[in-house]
C-alpha positions in Angstrom: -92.6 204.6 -83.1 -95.3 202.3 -83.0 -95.6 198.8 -81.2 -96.7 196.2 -83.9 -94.8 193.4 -83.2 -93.0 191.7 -80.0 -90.4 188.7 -80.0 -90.9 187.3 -76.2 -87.9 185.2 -75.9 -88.7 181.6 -73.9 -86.6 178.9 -73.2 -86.1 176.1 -70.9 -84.2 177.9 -67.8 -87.1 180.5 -67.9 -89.6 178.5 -65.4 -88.6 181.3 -62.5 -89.0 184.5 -64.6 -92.1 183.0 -66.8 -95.0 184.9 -64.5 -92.7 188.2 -65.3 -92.2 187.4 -69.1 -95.9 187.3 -69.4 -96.5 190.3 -67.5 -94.0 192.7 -69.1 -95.4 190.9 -72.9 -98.7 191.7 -71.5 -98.4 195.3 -70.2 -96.5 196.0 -74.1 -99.1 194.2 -76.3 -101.8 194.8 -74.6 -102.2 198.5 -74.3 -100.8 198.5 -78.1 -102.5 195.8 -79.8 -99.3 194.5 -81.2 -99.0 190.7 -82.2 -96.7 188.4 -80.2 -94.2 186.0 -81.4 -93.2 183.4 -79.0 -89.6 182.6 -80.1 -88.0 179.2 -78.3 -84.5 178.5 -79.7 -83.1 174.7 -79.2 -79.3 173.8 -79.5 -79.4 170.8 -81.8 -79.3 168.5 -78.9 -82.1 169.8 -76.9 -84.1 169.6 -79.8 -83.1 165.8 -80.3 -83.6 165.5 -76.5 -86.7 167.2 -76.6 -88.1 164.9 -80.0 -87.6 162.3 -77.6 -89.0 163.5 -74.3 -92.3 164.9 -76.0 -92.6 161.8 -77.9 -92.7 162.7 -81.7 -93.1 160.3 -84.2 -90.3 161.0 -86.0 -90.3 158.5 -88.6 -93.5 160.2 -89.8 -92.5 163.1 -91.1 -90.1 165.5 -90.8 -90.7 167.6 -86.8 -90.4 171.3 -87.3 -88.4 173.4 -84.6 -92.1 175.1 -84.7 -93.9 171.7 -83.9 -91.3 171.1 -80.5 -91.5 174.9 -79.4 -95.3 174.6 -79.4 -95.3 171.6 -77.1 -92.5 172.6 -75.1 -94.2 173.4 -71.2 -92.6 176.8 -71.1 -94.3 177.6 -74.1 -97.6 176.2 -73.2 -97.6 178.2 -70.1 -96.8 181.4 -71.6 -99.7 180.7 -74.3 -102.2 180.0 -71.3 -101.1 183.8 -70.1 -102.0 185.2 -73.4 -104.8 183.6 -74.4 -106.5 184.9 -71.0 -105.3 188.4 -72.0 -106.8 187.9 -75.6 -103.0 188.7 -77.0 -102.7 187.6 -80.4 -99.1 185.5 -80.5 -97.6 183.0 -83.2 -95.1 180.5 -82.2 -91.5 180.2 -83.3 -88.7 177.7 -83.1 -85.5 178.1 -83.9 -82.6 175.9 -83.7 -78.8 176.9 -83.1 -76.7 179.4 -80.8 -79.2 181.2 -78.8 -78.0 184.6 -79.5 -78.0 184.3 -82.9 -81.0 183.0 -83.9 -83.1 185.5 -81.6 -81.3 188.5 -83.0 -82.3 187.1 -86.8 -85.4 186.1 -85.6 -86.2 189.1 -84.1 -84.9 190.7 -87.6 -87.1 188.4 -90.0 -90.0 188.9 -87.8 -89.7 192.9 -88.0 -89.9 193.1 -84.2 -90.8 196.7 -82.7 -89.4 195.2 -79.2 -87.6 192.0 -77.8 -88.2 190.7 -74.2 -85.4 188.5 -72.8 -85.4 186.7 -69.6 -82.5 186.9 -67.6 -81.2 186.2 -63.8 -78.8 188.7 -61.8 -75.3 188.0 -62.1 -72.2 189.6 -60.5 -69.8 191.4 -62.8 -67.2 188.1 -62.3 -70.0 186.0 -63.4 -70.5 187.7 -66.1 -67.0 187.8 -67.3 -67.1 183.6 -66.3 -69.9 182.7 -68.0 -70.9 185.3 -70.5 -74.3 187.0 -70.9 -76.6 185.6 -74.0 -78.8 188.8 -72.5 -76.2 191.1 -73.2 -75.2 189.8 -76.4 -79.0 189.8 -77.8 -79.1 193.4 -76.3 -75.7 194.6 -78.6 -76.8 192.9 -81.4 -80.6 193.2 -81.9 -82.5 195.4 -84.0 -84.5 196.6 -81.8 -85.2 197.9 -78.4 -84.9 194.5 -75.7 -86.5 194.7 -72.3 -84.5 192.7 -70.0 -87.1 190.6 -67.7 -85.6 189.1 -64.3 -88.0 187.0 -61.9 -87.1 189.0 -59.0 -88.2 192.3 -61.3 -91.2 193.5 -59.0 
């Protein structure tokens, strides 16, 4: 099975494992040639937060989940990664339960592989708090590479 196509998973709460989300995108797309799609999902209100933090006109026109993901700094800083690798990559917001929108996101995008981000937790805090990792690993159509910073 060939690597055409790879949904990086970014969001807000990935500052700490972004060096290691590059890397692992890297090492896939590189060798491969695949494309990249940079996939940021907002909950309504941190897209509203974030129309107002990255100051969009929003009277305008109408802001795209697109426009805010390519703005957003984890984005950016991802982009500056692969644009030094020469990685081909497209940009993609999405706005709604996390889960959800990467698993049909990585379905409408035809992805060959999914990279998620993700921090150690013990088995109580898993029960707890849940694991959006473990649900886009169930659910996805395709292979996912769980990332963690501390990954070496």
């Amino acid at each position: 099975m060939a690597i055409e196509t790879v949904l990086v998973a970014v969001g807000a709460g990935d500052t700490d494992r972004l060096d290691r989300l590059a890397e692992e995108t890297i090492d896939i797309a590189g060798p491969t040639g695949a494309s990249v799609v940079i996939g940021h999902v907002f909950t309504k209100s941190e897209y509203n937060d974030a129309l107002d933090n990255l100051d969009f006109d929003v009277t305008a026109e109408e802001v795209s989940a697109d426009d805010v993901a390519r703005r957003h700094a984890t984005v950016r800083e991802i982009v500056k990664k692969l644009d030094e690798a020469d990685i081909n990559y497209e940009i993609r917001g999405e706005i709604g339960d996390y889960a959800d929108e990467l698993v049909d996101l990585a379905t409408e995008v035809d992805a060959d592989r999914l990279l998620v981000g993700g921090r150690k937790r013990s088995p109580a805090g898993k029960a707890v708090f849940g694991s959006l990792a473990q649900e886009v690993m169930l659910e996805a159509p395709c292979p996912v590479t769980f990332v963690r910073a501390d990954m070496k």
